[in-house]
Short mmCIF file of the C-alpha atoms (twelve columns), coordinates in Angstrom:
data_MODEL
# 
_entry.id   MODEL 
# 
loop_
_atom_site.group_PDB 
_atom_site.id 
_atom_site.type_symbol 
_atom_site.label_atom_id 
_atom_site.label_alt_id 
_atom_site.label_comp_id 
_atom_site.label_asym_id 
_atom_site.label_seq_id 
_atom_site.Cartn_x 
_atom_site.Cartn_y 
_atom_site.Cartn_z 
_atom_site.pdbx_PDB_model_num 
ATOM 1   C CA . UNK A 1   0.000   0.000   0.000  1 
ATOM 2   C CA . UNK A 2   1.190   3.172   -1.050 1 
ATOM 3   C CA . UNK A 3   0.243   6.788   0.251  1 
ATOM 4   C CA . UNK A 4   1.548   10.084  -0.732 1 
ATOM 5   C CA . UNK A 5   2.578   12.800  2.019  1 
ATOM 6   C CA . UNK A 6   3.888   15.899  2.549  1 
ATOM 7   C CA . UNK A 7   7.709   14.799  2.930  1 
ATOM 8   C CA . UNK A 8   7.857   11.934  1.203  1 
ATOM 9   C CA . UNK A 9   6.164   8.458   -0.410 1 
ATOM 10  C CA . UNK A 10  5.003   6.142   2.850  1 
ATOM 11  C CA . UNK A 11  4.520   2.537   2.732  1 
ATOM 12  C CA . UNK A 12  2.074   0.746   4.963  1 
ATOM 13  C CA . UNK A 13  2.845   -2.847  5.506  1 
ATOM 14  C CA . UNK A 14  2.435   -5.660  8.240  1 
ATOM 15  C CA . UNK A 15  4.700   -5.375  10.939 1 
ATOM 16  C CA . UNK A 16  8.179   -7.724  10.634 1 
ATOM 17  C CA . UNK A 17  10.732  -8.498  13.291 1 
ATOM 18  C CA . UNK A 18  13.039  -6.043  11.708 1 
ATOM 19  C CA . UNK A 19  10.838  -3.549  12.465 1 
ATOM 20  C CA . UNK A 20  10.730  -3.457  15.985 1 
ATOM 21  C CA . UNK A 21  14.222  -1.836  17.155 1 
ATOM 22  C CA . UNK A 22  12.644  1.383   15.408 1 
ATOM 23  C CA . UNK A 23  8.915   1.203   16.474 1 
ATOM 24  C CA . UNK A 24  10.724  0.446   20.261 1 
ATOM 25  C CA . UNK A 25  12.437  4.125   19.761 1 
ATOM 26  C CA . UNK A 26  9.951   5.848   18.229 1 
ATOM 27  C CA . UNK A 27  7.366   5.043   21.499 1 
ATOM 28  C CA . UNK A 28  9.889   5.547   23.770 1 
ATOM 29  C CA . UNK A 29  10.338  9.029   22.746 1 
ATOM 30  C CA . UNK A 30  6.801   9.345   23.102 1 
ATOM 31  C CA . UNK A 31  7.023   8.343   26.835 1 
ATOM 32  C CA . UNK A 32  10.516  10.149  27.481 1 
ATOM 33  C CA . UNK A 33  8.314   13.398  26.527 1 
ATOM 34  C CA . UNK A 34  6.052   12.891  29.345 1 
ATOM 35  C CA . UNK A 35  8.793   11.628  31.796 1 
ATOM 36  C CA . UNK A 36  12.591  12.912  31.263 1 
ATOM 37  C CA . UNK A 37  13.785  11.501  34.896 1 
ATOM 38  C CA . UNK A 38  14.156  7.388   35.492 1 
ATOM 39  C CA . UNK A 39  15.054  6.887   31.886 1 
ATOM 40  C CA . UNK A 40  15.967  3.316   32.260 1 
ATOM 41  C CA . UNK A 41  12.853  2.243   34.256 1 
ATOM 42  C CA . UNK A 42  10.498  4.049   31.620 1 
ATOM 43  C CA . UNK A 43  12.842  2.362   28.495 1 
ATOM 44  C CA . UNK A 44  11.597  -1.024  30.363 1 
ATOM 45  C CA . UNK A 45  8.115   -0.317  31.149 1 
ATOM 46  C CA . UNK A 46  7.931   0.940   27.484 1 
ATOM 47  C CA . UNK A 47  8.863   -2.065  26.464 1 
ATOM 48  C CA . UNK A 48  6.683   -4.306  28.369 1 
ATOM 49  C CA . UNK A 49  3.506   -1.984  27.044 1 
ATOM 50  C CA . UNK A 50  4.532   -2.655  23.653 1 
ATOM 51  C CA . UNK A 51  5.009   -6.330  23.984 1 
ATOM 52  C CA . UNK A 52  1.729   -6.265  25.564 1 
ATOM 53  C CA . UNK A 53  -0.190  -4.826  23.147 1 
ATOM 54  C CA . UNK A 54  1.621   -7.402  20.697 1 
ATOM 55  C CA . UNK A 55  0.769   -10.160 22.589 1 
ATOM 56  C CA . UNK A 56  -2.850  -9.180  22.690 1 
ATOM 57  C CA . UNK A 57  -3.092  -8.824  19.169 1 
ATOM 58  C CA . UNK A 58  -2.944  -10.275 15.440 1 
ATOM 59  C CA . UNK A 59  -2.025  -8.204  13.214 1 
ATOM 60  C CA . UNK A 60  0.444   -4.816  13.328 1 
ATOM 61  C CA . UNK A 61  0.615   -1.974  10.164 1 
ATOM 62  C CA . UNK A 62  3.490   0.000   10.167 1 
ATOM 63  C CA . UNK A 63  3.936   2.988   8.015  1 
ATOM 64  C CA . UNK A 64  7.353   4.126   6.550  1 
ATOM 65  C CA . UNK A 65  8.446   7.179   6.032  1 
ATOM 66  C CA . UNK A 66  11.831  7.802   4.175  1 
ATOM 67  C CA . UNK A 67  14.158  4.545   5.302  1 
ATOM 68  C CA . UNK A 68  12.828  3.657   8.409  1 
ATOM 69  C CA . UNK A 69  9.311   3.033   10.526 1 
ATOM 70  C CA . UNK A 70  7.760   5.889   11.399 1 
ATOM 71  C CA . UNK A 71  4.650   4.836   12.804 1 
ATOM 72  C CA . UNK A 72  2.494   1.617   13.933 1 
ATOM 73  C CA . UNK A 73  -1.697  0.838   14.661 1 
ATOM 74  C CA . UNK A 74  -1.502  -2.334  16.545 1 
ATOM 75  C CA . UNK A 75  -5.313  -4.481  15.999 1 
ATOM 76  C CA . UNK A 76  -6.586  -7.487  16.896 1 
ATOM 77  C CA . UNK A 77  -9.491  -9.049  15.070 1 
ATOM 78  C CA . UNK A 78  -12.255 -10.825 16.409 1 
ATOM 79  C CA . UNK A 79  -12.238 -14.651 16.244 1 
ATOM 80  C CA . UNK A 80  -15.176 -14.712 13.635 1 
ATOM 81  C CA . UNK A 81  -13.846 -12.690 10.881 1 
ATOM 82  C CA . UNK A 82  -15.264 -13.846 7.672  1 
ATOM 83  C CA . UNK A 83  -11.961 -13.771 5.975  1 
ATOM 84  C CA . UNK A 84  -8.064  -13.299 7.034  1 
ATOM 85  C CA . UNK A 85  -6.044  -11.122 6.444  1 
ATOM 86  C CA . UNK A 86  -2.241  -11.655 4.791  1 
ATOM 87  C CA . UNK A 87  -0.446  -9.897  7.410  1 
ATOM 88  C CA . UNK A 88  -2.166  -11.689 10.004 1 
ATOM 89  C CA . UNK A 89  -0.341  -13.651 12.786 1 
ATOM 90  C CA . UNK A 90  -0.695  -16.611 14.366 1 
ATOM 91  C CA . UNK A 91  -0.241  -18.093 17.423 1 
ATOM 92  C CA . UNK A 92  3.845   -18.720 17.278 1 
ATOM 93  C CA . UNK A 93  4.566   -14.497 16.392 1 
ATOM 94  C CA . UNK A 94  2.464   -14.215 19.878 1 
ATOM 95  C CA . UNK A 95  3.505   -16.745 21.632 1 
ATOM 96  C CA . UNK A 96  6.984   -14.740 20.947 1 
ATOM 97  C CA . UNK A 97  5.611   -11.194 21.645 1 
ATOM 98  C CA . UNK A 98  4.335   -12.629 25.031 1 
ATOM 99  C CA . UNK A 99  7.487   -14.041 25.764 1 
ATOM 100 C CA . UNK A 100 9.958   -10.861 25.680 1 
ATOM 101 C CA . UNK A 101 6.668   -9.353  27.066 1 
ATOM 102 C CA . UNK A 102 7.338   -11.699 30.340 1 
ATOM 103 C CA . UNK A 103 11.410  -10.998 30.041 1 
ATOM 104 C CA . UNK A 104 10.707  -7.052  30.480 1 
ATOM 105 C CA . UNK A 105 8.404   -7.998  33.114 1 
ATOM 106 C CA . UNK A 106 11.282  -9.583  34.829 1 
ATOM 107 C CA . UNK A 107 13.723  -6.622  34.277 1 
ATOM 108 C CA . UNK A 108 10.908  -4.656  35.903 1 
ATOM 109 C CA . UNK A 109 10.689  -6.566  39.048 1 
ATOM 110 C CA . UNK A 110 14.304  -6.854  39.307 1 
ATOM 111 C CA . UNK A 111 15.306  -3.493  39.020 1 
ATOM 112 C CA . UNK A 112 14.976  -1.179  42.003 1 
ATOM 113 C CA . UNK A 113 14.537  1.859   39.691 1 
ATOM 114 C CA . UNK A 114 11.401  0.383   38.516 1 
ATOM 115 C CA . UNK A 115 9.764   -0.116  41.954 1 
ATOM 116 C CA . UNK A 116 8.323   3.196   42.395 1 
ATOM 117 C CA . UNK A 117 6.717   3.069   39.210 1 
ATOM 118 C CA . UNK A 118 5.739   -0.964  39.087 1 
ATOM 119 C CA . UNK A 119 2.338   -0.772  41.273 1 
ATOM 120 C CA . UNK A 120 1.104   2.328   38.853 1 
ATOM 121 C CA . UNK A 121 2.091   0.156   35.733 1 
ATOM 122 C CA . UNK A 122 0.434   -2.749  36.932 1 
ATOM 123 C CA . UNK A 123 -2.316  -1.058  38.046 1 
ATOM 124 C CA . UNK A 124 -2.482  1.166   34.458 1 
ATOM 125 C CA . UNK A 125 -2.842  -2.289  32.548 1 
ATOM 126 C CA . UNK A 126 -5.525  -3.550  34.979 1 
ATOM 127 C CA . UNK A 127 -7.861  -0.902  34.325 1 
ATOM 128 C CA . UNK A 128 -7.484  -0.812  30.799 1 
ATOM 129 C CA . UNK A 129 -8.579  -4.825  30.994 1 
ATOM 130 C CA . UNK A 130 -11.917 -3.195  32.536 1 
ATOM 131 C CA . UNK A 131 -11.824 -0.552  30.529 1 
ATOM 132 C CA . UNK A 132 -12.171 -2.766  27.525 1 
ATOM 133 C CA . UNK A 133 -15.069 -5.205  28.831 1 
ATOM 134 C CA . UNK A 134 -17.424 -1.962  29.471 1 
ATOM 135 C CA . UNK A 135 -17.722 -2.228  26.032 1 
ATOM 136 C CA . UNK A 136 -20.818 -4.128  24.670 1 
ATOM 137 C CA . UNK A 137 -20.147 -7.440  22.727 1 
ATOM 138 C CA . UNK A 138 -16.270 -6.799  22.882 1 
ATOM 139 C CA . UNK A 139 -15.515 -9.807  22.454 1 
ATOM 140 C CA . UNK A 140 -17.200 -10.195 18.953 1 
ATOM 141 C CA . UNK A 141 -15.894 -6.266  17.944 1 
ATOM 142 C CA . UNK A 142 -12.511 -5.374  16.459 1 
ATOM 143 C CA . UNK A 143 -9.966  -3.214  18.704 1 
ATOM 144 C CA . UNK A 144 -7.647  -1.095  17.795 1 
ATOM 145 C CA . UNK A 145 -5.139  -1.914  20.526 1 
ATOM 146 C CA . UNK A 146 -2.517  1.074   20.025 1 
ATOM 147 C CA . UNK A 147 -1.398  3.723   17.389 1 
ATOM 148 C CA . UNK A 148 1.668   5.760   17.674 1 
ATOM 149 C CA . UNK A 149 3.738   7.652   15.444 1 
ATOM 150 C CA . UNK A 150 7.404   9.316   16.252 1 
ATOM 151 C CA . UNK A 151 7.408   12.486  17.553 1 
ATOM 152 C CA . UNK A 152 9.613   13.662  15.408 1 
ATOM 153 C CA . UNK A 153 7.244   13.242  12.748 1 
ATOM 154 C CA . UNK A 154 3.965   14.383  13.923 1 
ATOM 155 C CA . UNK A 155 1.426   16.464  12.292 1 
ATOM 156 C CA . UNK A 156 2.368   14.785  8.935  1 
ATOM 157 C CA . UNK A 157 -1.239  12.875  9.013  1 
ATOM 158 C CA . UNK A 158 0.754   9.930   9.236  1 
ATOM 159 C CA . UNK A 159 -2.105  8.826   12.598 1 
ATOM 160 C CA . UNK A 160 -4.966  9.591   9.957  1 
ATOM 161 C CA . UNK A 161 -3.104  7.287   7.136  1 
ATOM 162 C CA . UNK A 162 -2.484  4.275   9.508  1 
ATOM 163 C CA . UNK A 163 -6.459  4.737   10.943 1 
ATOM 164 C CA . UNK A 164 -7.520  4.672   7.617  1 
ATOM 165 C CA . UNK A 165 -5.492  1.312   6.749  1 
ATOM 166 C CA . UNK A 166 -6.614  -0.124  10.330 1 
ATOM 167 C CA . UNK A 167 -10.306 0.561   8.809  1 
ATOM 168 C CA . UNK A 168 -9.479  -1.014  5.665  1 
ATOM 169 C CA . UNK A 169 -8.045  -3.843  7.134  1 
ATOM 170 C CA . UNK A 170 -11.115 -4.384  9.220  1 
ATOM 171 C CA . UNK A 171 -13.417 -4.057  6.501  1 
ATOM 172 C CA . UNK A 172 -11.219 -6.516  4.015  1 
ATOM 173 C CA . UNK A 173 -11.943 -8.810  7.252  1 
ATOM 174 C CA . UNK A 174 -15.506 -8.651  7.127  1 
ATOM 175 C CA . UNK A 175 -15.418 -6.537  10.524 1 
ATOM 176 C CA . UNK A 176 -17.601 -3.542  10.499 1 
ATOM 177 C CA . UNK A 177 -18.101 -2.546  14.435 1 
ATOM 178 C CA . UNK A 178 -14.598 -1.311  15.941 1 
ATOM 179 C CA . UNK A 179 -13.565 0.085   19.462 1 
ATOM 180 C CA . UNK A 180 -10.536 1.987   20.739 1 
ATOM 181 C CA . UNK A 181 -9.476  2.908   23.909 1 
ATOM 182 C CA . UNK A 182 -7.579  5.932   25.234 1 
ATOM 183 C CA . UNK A 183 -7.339  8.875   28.133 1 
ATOM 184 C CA . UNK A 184 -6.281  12.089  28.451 1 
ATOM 185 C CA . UNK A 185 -2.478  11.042  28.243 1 
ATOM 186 C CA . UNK A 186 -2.658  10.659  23.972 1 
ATOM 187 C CA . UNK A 187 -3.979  12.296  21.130 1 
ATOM 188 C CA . UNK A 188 -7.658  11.353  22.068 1 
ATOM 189 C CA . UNK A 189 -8.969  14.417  20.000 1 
ATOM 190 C CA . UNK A 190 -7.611  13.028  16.974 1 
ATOM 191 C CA . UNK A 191 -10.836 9.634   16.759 1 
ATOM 192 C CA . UNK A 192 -14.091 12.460  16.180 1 
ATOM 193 C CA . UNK A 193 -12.311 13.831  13.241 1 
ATOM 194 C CA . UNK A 194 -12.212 10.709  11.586 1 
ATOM 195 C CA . UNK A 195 -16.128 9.675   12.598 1 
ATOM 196 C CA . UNK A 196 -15.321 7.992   15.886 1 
ATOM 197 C CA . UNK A 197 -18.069 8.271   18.111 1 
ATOM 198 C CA . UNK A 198 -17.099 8.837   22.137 1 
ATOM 199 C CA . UNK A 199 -19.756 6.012   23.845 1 
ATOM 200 C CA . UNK A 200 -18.166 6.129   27.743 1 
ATOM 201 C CA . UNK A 201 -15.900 8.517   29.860 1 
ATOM 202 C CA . UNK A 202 -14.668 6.878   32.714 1 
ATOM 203 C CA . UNK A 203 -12.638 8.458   35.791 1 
ATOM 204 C CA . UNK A 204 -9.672  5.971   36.751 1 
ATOM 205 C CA . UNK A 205 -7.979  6.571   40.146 1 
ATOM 206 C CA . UNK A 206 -4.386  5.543   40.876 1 
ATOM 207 C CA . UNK A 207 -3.750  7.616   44.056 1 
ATOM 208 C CA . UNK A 208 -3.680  4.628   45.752 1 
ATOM 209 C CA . UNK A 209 -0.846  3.518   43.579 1 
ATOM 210 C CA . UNK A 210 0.672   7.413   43.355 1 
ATOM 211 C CA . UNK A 211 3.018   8.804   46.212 1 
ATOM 212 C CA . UNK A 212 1.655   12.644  45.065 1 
ATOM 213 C CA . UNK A 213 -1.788  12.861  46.426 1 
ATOM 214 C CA . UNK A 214 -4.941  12.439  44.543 1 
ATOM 215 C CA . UNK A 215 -3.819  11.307  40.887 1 
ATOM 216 C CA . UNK A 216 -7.127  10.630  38.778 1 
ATOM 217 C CA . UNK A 217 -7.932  11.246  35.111 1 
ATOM 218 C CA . UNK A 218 -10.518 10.598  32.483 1 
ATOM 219 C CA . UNK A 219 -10.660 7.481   30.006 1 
ATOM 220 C CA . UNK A 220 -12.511 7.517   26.660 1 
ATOM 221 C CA . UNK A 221 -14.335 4.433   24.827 1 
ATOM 222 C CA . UNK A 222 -14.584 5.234   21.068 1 
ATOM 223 C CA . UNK A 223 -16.618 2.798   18.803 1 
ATOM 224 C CA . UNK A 224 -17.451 3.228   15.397 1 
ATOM 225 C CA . UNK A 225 -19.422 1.017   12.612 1 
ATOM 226 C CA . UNK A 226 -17.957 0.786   9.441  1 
ATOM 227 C CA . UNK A 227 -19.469 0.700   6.307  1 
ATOM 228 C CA . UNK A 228 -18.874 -1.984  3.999  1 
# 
C-alpha cells in the first residue's frame, strides 16, 4: 500500500521483526516526553507496554516514512472474521511477543529503579482490561489496541493514514463494528475527526498507587461502525 505525504512516499505494511528496534524508539520518545527523569525504568516499562499490546493482538501496520518506521496501529481481530487477512499472525509471532513481554516484566521486578513506578504500571494495565469489557459485545468487535507515530514526525497525518489502513483492514476482514481505547495522556482528540463516536468517559484513580496525592484522570471508549 502506497500513500503520498507531505515529505515523502510512505509505505504501509504488516509489521516484521526487523521492524521493531525502530517502532521500540519511536514510542519511547513518546514516553521520554512525558517523563525525562528514570530513563531506564520508563525504556523497560515501554517495552513491556509494547510487547503487551503485541501479545494481545494479530495483526500490526506500520507505516514508513523515508528509510525507516515511522509509525504503527496495533489491531486485533475478532475470532469470527469472515476472511483473514495476509499480514495476520498466528499463534507462534504471539507466543513470541508474550514471551519478551514476560522478560521485560522480569527486568521490571528486578530493578529497584522500577519499583516506584511498578504498582502504577500494573495497576495502568488492569484498568485498561476493565476498561475494555465496558464495552458491549467486545468480544465479537474489532480493537484497535494502540497507534503511535514518532514524535519527530507528527502532524504529517501519518495517525490519519495508519487509521484509515486499520479501517481497511477491518473491513477486508468482514469486521464492520470497531472500538478503541484511550485517556487524556494521547492524542484522544484526533478519533471524532475521523467519525469515531465517544460512547463512555470513565474516571480511573491511581492515588492509591501514586506517592503525590490524589492522581485521577478521564478514560474515553470510542466505537465506530464501518461501512462496507
Amino acid at each position: 500500500m502506497q500513500l503520498s505525504s507531505s515529505s515523502a512516499l510512505c509505505s504501509v505494511r504488516p509489521l516484521r521483526f526487523s521492524d521493531l528496534k525502530a517502532l521500540s524508539q519511536a514510542l519511547s520518545a513518546i514516553w521520554f516526553s512525558y517523563d525525562k527523569e528514570h530513563r531506564r525504568s520508563e525504556k523497560l516499562f515501554c517495552l513491556d507496554y509494547l510487547f503487551s499490546c503485541l501479545g494481545k493482538s494479530n495483526l500490526c501496520l506500520v507505516l514508513h516514512s523515508g528509510e525507516k518506521p515511522a509509525a504503527a496501529v496495533i489491531l486485533h481481530l475478532p475470532g469470527h472474521c469472515q476472511a483473514s487477512h495476509p499480514g495476520r499472525y498466528g499463534a507462534v509471532k504471539r507466543l513470541i511477543f508474550k514471551a519478551l513481554k514476560q522478560l521485560f516484566s522480569l527486568c521490571i521486578r528486578l530493578d529497584p529503579y522500577c519499583r516506584e513506578g511498578s504498582r502504577y504500571h500494573q495497576r495502568y494495565g488492569e484498568n485498561y482490561v476493565k476498561l475494555g469489557q465496558m464495552v458491549s459485545g467486545h468480544e465479537n468487535k474489532g480493537e484497535i489496541v494502540l497507534l503511535f507515530a514518532d514524535p519527530a514526525l507528527q502532524g504529517r497525518g501519518l495517525g490519519r493514514t495508519l487509521m484509515q489502513a486499520a479501517e481497511d483492514a477491518f473491513r477486508e476482514c468482514g469486521v464492520q463494528d470497531v472500538f478503541l481505547l484511550t485517556d487524556v495522556n494521547c492524542n484522544y482528540g484526533l478519533y471524532p475527526h475521523l467519525g469515531w463516536n465517544l460512547s463512555k468517559t470513565v474516571r480511573l484513580d491511581f492515588s492509591a498507587v501514586k506517592n503525590s496525592g490524589e492522581y485521577v484522570f478521564n478514560c474515553f471508549i470510542y466505537e465506530k461502525q464501518l461501512k462496507a
